[in-house]
N, C-alpha and C positions, 0 to 999 in steps of 0.2 A: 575647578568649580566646586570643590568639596568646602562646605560651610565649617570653619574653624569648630570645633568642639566650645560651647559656653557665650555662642554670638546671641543664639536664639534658646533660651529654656526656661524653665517654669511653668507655667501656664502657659503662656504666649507661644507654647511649640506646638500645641492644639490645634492652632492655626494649617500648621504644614501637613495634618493628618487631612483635611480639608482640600488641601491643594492637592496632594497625593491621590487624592481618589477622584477629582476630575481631571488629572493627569490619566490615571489609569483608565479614565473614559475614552478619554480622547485617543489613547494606546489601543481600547477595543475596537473605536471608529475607523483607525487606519488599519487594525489589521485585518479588519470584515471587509475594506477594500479593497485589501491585495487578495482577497479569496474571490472576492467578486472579478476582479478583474485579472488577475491571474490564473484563476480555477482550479479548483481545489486546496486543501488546506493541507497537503502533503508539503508544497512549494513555501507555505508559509511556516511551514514547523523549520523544515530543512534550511531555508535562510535565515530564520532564527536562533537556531543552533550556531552557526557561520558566525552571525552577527554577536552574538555572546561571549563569545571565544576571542573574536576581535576586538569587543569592548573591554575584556578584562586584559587583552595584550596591552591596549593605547593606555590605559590607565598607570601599570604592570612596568612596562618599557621604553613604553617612547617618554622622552627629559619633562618631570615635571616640577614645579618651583614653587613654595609655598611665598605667597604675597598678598600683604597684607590683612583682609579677612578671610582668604579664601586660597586655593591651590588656581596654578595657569595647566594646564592639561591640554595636548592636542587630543580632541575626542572625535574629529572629525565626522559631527553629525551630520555634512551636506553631501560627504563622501558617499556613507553606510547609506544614504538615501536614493543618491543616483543609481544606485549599482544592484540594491536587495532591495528596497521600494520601501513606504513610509513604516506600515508595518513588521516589517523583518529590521527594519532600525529602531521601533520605538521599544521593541521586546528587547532586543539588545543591549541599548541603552542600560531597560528597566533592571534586566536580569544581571548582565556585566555588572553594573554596579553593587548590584546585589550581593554576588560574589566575592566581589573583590573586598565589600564589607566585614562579610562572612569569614573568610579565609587568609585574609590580610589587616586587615583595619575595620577590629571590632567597634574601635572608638568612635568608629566613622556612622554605625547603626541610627543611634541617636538622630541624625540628620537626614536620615536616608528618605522622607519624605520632602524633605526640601530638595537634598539634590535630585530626587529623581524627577519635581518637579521642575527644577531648573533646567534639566537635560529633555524633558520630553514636550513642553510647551513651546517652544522655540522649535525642534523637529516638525509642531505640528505645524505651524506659520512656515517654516520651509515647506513643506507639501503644499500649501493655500496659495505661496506664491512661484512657486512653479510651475502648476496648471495655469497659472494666468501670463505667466512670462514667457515660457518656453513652449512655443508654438508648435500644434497640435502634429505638424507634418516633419517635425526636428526632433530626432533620437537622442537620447542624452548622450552616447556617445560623440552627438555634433552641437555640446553649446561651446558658447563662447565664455574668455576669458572673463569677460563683463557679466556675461549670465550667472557665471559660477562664484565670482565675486559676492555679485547680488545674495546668493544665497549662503555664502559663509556668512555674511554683514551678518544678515536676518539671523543666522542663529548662532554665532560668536555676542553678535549684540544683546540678544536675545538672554546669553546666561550671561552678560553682566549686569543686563539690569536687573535681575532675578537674584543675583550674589547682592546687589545696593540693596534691593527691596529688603531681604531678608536679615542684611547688617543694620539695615536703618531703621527698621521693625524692632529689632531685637537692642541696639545699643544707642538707637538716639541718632543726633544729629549733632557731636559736638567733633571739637576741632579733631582730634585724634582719629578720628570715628571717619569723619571725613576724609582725611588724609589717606588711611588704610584701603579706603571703598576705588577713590583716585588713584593710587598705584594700583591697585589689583588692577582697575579697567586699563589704564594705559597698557600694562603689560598684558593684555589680553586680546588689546586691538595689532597688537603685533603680530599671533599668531591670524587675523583675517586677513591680511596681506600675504603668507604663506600660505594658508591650506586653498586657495581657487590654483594654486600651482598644483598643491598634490593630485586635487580633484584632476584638473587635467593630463595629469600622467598617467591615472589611475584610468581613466577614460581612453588616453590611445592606446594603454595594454588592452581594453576593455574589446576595443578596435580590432585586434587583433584574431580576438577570440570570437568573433562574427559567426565561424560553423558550426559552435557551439553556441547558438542565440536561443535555440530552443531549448536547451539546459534549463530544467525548477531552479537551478542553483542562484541564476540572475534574473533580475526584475526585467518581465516583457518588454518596457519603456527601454532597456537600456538603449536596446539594438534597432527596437520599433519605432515606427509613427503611433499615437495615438488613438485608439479605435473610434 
């Protein structure tokens, strides 16, 4: 989901400082939820440290393929969400990437409003529909295949049309341009048919670790109902 260096600049990249900071809003609104409803912001530092550390491995390590305008990345944002809660994944996200700019791919700076907007807008629509899909009395360690699907779509989909916006923003609408936007997505919708598998592998370890439910380290929801 890294926006090619030269897709979006000049002027037109003023844009993404705009998007960046109502991303960063919408970072602040989940993560004064997880404080609200986790208690205290000890839980919300401590999974965000977790959560950072994992975002610069998935970027770092796990196969990733530059296509067309943009990189295919497993970033598994419906994962980091089931397991640490909205906010311990949207710092992660923000910061992971942050990182990995910093320390890796300076080239990558330049865009760093866009992808963190690409990565954390889509996280927040996973949270929006999870409260509404995943009923109140079911711990995310017990959704389903289809639940979990559901929520990779929302936010696999979620950064390619975020990666079109931002190629079609910045280069037009011509044949080329098209083409590059089309293969990135294709090969993107490939990885939402794998990661609701991860999800749920990550979930029956998650299962496991049930005595440890009261642990800051995981999101109350994992193991819980709903309050």
């Amino acid at each position: 989901m890294h926006i090619e260096p030269g897709i979006v600049d000049g002027a037109k990249i003023a844009l993404s400082y705009a998007t960046a900071a109502a991303s960063f809003g919408l970072l602040g609104k989940m993560a004064l939820d997880t404080v609200r409803t986790d208690g205290g912001g000890s839980a919300l530092i401590l999974r965000s440290l977790i959560t950072t550390a994992l975002v610069f491995c998935f970027f770092e390590i796990l196969p990733h393929y530059p296509v067309g305008v943009s990189e295919v990345h497993f970033i598994l944002g419906s994962t980091l969400y089931l397991v640490f809660g909205a906010g311990p994944a949207a710092i992660g996200l923000a910061l992971g990437l942050l990182l990995q700019g910093a320390l890796i791919a300076p080239f990558d700076l330049p865009q760093y409003g866009m992808n963190v907007t690409t990565l954390i807008v889509p996280l927040f629509a996973v949270s929006v529909l999870a409260k509404k899909m995943i009923p109140a009395n079911t711990a995310y360690v017990d959704v389903s295949y289809k639940q979990a699907l559901a929520l990779s779509t929302v936010y696999q989909g979620g950064i390619v049309a975020w990666v079109a916006f931002w190629a079609f923003y910045g280069q037009g609408f011509g044949a080329e341009n098209l083409s590059s936007v089309g293969s990135f997505g294709i090969a993107y919708m490939l990885v939402v048919l794998g990661e609701p598998l991860l999800d749920l592998a990550v979930l029956a370890g998650a299962k496991a670790l049930a005595p440890f439910a009261k642990n800051p380290i995981f999101y109350d929801r994992l193991h819980h109902r709903a309050a």
